[in-house]
Jmol script that loads the backbone (N, CA, C; Angstrom):
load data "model"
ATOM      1  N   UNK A   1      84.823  82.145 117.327  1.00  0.00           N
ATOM      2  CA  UNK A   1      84.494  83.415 116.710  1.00  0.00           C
ATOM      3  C   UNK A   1      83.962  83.154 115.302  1.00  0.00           C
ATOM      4  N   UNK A   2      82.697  83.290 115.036  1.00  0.00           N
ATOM      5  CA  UNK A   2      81.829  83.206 113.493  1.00  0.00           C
ATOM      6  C   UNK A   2      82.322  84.820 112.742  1.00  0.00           C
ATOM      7  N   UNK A   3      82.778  86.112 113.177  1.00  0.00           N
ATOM      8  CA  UNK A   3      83.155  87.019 112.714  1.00  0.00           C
ATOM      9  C   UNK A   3      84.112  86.603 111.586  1.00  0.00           C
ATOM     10  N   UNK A   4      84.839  87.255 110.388  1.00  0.00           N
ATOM     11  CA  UNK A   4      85.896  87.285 109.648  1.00  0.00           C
ATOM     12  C   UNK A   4      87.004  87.780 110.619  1.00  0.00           C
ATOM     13  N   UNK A   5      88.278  87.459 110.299  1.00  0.00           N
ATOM     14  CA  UNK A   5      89.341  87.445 110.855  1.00  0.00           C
ATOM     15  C   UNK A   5      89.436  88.905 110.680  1.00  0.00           C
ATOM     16  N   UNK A   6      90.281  89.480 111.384  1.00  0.00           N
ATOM     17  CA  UNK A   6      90.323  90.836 111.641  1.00  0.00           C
ATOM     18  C   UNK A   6      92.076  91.161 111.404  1.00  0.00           C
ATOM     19  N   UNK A   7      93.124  91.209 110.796  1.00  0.00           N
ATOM     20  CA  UNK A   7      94.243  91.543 110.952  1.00  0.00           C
ATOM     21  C   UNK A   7      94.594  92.006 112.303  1.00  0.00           C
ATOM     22  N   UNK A   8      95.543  91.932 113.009  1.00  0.00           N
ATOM     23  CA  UNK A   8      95.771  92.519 114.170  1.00  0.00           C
ATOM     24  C   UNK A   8      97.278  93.712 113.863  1.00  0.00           C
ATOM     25  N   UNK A   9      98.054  94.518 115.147  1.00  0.00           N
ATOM     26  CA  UNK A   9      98.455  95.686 114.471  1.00  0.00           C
ATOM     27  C   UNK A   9      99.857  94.697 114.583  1.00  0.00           C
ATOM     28  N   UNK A  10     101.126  95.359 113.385  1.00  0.00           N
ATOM     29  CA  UNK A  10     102.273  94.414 113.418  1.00  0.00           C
ATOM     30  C   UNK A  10     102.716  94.511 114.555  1.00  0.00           C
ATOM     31  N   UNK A  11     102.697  95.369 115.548  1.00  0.00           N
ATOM     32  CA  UNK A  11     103.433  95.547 116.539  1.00  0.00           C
ATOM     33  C   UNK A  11     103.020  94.505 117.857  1.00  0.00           C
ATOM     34  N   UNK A  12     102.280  94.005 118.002  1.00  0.00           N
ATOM     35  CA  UNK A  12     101.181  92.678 118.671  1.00  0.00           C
ATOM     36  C   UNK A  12     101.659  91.791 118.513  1.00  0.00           C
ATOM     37  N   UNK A  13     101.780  91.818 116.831  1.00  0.00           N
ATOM     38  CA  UNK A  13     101.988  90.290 116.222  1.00  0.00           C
ATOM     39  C   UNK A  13     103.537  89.783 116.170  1.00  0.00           C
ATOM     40  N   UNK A  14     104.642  90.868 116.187  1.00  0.00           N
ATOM     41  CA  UNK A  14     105.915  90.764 116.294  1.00  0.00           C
ATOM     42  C   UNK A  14     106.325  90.740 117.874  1.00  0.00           C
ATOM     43  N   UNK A  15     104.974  91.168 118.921  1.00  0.00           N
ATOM     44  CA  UNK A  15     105.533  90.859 120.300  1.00  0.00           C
ATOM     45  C   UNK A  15     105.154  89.242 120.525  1.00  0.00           C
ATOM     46  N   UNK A  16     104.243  88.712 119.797  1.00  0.00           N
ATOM     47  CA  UNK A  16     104.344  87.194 119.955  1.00  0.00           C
ATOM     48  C   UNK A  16     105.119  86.420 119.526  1.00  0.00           C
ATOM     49  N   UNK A  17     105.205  86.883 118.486  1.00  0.00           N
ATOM     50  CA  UNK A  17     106.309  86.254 117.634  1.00  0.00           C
ATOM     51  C   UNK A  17     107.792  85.976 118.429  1.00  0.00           C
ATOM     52  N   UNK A  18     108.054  87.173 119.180  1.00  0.00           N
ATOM     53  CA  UNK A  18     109.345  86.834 119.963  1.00  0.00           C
ATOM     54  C   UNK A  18     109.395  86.307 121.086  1.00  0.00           C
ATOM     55  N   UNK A  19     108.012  86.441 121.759  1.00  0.00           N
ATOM     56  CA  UNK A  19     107.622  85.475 123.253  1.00  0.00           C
ATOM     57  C   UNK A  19     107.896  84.267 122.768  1.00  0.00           C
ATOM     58  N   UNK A  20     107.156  83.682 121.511  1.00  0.00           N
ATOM     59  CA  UNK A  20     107.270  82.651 120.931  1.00  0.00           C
ATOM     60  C   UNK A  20     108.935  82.044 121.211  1.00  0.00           C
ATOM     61  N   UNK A  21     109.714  82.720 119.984  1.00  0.00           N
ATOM     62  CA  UNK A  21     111.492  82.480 120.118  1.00  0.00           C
ATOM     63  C   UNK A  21     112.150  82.513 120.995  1.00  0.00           C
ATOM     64  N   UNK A  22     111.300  83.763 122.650  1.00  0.00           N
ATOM     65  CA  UNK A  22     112.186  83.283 123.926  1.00  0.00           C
ATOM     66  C   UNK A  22     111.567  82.468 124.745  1.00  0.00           C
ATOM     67  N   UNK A  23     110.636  81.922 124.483  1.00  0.00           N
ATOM     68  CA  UNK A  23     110.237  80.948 125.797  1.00  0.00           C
ATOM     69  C   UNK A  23     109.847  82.424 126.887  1.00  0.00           C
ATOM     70  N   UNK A  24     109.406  83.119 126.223  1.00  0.00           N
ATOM     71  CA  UNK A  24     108.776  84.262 127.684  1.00  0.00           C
ATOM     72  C   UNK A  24     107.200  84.284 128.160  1.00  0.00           C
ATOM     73  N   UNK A  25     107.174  84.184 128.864  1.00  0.00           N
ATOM     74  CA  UNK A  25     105.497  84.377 129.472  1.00  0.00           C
ATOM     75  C   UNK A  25     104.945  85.385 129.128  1.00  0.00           C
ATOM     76  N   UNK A  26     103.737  85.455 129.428  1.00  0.00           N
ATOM     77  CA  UNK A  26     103.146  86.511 128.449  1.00  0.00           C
ATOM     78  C   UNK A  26     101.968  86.701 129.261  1.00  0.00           C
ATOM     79  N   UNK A  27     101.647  87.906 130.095  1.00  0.00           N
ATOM     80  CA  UNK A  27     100.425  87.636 130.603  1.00  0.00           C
ATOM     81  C   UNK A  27      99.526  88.597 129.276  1.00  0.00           C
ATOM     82  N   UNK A  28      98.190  87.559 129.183  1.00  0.00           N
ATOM     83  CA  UNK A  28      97.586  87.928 127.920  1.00  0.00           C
ATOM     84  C   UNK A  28      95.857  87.497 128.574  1.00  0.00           C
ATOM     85  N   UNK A  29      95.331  88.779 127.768  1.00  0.00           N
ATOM     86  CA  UNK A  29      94.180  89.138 127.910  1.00  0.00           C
ATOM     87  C   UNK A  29      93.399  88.801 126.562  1.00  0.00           C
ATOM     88  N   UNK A  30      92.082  87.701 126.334  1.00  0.00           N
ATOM     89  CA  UNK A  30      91.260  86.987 125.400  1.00  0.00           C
ATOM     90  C   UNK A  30      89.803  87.625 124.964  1.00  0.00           C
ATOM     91  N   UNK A  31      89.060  88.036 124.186  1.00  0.00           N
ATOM     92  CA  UNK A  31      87.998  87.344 124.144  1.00  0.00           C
ATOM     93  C   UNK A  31      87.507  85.664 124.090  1.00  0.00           C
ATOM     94  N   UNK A  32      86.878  85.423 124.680  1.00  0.00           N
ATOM     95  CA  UNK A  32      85.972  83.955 124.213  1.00  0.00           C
ATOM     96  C   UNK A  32      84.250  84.004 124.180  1.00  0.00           C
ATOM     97  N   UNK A  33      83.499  83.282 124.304  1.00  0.00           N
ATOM     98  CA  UNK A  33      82.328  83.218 124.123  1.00  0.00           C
ATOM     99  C   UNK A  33      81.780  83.253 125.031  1.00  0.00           C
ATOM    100  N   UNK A  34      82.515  83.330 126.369  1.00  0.00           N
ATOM    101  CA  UNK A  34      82.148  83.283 127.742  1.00  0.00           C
ATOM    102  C   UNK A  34      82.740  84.810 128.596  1.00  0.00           C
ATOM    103  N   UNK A  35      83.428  85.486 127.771  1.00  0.00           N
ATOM    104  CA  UNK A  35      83.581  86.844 128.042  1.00  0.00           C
ATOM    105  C   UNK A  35      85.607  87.129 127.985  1.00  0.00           C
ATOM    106  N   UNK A  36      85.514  87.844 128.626  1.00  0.00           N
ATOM    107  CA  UNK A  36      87.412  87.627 128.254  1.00  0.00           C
ATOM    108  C   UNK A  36      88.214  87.477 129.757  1.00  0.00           C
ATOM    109  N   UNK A  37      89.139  87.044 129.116  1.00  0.00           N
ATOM    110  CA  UNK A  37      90.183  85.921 130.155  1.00  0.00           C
ATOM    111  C   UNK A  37      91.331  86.575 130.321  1.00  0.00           C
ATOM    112  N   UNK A  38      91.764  86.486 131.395  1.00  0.00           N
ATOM    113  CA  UNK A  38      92.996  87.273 131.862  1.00  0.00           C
ATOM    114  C   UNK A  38      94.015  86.290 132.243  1.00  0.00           C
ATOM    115  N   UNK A  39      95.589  85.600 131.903  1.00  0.00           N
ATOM    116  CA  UNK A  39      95.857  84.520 132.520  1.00  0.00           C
ATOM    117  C   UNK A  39      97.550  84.833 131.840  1.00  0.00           C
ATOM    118  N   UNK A  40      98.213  84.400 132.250  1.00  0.00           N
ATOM    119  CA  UNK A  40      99.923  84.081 132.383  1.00  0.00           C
ATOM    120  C   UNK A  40      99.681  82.525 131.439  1.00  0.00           C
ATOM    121  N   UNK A  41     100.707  82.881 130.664  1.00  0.00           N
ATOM    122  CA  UNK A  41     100.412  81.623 129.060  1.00  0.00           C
ATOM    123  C   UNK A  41     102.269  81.638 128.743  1.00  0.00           C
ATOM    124  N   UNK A  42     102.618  80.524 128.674  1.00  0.00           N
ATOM    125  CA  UNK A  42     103.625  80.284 127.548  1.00  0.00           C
ATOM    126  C   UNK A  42     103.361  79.976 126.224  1.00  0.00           C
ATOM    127  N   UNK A  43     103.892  81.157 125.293  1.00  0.00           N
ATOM    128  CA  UNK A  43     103.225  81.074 123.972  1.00  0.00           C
ATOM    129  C   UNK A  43     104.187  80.007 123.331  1.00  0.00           C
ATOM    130  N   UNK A  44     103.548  79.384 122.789  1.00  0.00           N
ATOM    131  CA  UNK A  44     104.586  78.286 121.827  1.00  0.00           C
ATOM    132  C   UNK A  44     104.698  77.476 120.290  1.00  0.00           C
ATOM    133  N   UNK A  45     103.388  79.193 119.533  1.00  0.00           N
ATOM    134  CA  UNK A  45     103.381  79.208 118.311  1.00  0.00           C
ATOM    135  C   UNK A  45     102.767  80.246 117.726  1.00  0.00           C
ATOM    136  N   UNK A  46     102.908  80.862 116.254  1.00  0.00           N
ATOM    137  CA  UNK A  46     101.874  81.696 116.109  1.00  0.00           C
ATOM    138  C   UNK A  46     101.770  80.977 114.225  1.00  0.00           C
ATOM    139  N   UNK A  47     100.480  80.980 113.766  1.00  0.00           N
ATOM    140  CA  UNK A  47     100.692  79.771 112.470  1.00  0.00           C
ATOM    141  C   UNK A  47      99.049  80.671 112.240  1.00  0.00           C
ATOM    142  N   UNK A  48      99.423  80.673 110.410  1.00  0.00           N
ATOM    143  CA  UNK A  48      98.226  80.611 109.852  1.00  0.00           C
ATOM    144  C   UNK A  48      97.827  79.625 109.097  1.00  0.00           C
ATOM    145  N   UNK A  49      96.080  79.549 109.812  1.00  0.00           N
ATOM    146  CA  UNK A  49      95.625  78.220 108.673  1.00  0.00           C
ATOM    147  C   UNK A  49      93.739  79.204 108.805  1.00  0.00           C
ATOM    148  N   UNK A  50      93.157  78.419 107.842  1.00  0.00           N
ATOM    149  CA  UNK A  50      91.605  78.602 107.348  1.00  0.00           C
ATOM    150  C   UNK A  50      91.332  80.196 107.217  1.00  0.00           C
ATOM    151  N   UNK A  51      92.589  80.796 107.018  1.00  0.00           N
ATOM    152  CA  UNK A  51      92.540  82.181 106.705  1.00  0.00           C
ATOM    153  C   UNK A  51      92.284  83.309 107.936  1.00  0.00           C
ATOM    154  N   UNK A  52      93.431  82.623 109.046  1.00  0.00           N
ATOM    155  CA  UNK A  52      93.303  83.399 110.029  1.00  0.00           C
ATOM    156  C   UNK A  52      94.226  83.037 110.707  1.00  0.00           C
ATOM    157  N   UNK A  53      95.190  83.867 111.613  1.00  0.00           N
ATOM    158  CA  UNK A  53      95.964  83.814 112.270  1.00  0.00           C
ATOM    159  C   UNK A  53      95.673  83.499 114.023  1.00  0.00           C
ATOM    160  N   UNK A  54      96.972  82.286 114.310  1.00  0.00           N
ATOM    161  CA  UNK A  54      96.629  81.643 115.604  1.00  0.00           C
ATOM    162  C   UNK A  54      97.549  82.011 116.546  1.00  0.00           C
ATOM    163  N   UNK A  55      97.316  81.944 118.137  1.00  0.00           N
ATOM    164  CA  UNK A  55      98.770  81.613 119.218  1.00  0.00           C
ATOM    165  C   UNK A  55      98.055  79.964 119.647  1.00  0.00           C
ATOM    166  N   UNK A  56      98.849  79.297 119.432  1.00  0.00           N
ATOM    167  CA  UNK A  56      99.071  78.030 120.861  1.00  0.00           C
ATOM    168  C   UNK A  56     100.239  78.649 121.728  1.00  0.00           C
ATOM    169  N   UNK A  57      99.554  78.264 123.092  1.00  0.00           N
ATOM    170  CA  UNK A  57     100.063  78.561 124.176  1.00  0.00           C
ATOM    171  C   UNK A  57      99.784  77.607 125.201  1.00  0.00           C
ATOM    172  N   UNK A  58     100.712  77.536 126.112  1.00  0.00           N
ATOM    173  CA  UNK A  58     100.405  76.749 127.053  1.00  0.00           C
ATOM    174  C   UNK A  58      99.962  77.842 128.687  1.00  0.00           C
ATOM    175  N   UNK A  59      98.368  77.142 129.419  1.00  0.00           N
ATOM    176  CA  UNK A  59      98.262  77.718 130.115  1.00  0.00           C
ATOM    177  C   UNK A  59      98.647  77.773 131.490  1.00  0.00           C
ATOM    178  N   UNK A  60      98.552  78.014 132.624  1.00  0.00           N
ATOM    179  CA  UNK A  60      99.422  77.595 133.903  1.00  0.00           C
ATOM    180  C   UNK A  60      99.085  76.265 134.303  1.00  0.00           C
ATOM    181  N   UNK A  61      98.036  75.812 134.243  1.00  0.00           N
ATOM    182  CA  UNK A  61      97.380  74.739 134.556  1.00  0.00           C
ATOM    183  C   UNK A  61      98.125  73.594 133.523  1.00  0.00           C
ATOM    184  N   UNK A  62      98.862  74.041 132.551  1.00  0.00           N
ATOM    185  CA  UNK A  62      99.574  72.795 131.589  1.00  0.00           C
ATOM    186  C   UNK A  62      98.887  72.883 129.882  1.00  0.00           C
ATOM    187  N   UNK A  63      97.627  73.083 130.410  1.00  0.00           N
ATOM    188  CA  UNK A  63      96.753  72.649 129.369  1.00  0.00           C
ATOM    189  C   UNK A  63      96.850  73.655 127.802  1.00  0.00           C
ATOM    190  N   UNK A  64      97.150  72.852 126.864  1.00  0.00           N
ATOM    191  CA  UNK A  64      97.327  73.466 125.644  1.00  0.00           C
ATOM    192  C   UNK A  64      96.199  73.846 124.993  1.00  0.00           C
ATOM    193  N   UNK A  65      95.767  75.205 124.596  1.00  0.00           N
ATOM    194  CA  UNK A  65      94.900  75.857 123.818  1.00  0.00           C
ATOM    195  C   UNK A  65      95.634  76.935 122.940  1.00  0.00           C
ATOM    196  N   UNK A  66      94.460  76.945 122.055  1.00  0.00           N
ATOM    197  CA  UNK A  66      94.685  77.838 120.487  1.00  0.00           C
ATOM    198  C   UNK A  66      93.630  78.959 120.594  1.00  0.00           C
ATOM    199  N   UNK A  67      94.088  80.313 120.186  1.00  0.00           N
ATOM    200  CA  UNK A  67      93.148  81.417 120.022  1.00  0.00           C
ATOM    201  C   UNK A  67      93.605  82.435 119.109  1.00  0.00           C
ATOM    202  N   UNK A  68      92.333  82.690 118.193  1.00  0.00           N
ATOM    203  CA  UNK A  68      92.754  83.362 116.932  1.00  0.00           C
ATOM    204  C   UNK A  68      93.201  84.648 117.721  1.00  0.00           C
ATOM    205  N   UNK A  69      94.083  85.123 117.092  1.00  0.00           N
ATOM    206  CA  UNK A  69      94.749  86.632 117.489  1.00  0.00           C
ATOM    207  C   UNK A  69      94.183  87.581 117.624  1.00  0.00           C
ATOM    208  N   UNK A  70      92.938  87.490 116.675  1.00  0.00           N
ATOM    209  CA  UNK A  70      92.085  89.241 116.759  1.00  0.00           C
ATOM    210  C   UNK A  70      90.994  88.882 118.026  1.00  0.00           C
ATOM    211  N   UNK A  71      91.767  87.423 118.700  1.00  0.00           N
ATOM    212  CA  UNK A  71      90.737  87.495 120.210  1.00  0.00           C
ATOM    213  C   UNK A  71      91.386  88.395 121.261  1.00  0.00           C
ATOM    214  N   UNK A  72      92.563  88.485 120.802  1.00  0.00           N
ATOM    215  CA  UNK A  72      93.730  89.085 122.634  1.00  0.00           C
ATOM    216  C   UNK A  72      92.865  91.005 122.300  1.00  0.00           C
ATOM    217  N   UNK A  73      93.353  90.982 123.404  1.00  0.00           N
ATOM    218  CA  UNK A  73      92.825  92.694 123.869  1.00  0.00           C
ATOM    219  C   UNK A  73      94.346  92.683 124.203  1.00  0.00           C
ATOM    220  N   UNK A  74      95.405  92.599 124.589  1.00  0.00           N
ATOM    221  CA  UNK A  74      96.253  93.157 124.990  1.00  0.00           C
ATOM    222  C   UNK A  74      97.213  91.726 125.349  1.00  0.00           C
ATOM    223  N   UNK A  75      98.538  91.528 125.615  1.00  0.00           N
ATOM    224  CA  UNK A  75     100.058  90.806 125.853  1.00  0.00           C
ATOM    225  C   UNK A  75     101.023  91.500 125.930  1.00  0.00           C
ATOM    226  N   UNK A  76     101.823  91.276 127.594  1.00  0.00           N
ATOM    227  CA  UNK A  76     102.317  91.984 128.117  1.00  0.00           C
ATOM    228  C   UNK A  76     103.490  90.730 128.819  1.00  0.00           C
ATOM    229  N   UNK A  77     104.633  91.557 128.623  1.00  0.00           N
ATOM    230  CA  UNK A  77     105.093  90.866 129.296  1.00  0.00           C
ATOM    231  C   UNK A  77     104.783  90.087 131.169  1.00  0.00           C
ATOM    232  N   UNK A  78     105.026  88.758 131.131  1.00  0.00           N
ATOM    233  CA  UNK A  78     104.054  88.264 133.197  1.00  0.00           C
ATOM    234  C   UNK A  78     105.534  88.738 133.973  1.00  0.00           C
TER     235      UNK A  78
END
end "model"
wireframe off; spacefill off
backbone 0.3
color backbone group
């Protein structure tokens, strides 16, 4: 994302925050550059750096990726 970071609403950011602390799944919905992604993620951080807020998560497939926050459209409990 070349856009400026966008704040997201606290109520988003405090439901990751606790997926984060329980080890809960999260089915979560992305933008990317290829359109947006729908997928079941174990979140297993939320950290700011370069003036923007992140989740690492792990996806079903294992594989660890990072996405700035003002990418999700929506996280829901899976």
């Amino acid at each position: 994302m070349a856009e400026p970071y966008q704040p997201i609403p606290c109520a988003l950011h405090e439901r990751l925050e606790f997926a984060v602390l329980r080890r809960q799944r999260l089915r979560l919905r992305y933008r990317t550059e290829a359109g947006e992604v729908e997928a079941v993620v174990l979140p297993t951080d939320v950290a700011t750096r370069a003036g923007a807020e992140w989740l690492s998560f792990q996806a079903e497939s294992g594989a660890n990726q990072v996405i700035r926050l003002d990418a999700i459209v929506s996280a829901r409990p899976a």
